[in-house]
C-alpha positions in Angstrom: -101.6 5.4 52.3 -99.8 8.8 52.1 -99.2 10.6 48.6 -96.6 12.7 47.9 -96.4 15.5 46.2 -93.6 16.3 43.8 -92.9 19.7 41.8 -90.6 20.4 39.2 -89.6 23.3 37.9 -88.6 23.7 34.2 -86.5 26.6 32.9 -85.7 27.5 29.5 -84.1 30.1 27.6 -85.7 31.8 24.1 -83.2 33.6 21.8 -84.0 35.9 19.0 -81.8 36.9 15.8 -83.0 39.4 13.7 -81.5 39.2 10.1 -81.9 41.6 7.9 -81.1 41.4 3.8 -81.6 44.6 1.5 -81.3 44.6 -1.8 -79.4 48.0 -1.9 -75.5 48.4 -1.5 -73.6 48.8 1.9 -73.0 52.1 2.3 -69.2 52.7 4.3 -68.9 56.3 5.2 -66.5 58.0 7.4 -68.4 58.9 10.7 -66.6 62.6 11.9 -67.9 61.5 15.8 -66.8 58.0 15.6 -63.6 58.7 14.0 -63.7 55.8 11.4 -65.8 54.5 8.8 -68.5 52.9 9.4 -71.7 50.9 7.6 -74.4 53.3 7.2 -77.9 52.7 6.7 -81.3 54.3 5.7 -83.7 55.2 8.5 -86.4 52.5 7.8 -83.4 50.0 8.2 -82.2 51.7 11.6 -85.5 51.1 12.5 -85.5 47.6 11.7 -82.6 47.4 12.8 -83.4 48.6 16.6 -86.9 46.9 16.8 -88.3 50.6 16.6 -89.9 52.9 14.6 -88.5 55.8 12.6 -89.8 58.4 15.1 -87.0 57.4 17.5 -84.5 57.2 15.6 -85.0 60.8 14.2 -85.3 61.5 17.9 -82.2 60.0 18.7 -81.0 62.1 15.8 -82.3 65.3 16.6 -80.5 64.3 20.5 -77.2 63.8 19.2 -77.3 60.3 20.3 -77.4 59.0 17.0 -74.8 59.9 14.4 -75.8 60.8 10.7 -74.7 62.0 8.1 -76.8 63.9 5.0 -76.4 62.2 1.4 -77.0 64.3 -1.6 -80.9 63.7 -1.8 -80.9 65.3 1.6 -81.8 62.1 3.2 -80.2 61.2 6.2 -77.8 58.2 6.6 -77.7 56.6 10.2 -74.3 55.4 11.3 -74.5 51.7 12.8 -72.1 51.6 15.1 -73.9 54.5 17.3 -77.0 53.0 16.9 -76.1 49.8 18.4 -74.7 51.4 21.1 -78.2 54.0 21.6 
C-alpha cells in the first residue's frame, strides 16, 4: 500500500493601522514649499507618525526633505504632507 504525500501551502496577508489621537489642536499652516496649507505636527508626533524616532526626522529636516516651519517657542512644526511622502 502506497501513501501519498500531500502539501498545502497557506498564504495570508497581515495589515497594520497606526492611529494616532492627541489631545492638543490640529495645527493648519501654510506650507511656503508645498504651496497650501497643510496639518502640522510636533516632532514627537512625526515620529510616531513615521514609525521613527526624532533623530530622523530632524535629519530629514536639516536635509530639506522634510518641511517645517518654526512656531513662536522656537519649536519646530513638521508639515504632514512631506512627511508622508519622505
Amino acid at each position: 500500500m502506497k501513501r501519498k504525500k500531500k502539501t498545502t501551502i497557506v498564504t495570508f496577508e497581515a495589515r497594520e493601522r497606526t492611529t494616532i489621537r492627541c489631545e492638543t489642536p490640529r495645527v493648519f499652516a501654510w506650507c511656503n514649499q508645498c504651496g497650501e496649507e497643510v496639518w502640522m505636527v510636533t516632532a514627537s508626533q512625526a515620529a510616531l507618525m513615521s514609525l521613527t524616532d526624532m533623530r530622523t526626522i530632524f535629519r530629514g529636516v536639516e536635509a530639506g526633505a522634510i518641511h517645517f516651519i518654526e512656531n513662536d517657542g522656537n519649536a519646530i512644526l513638521v508639515c504632514s504632507k512631506s512627511l508622508l511622502s519622505h
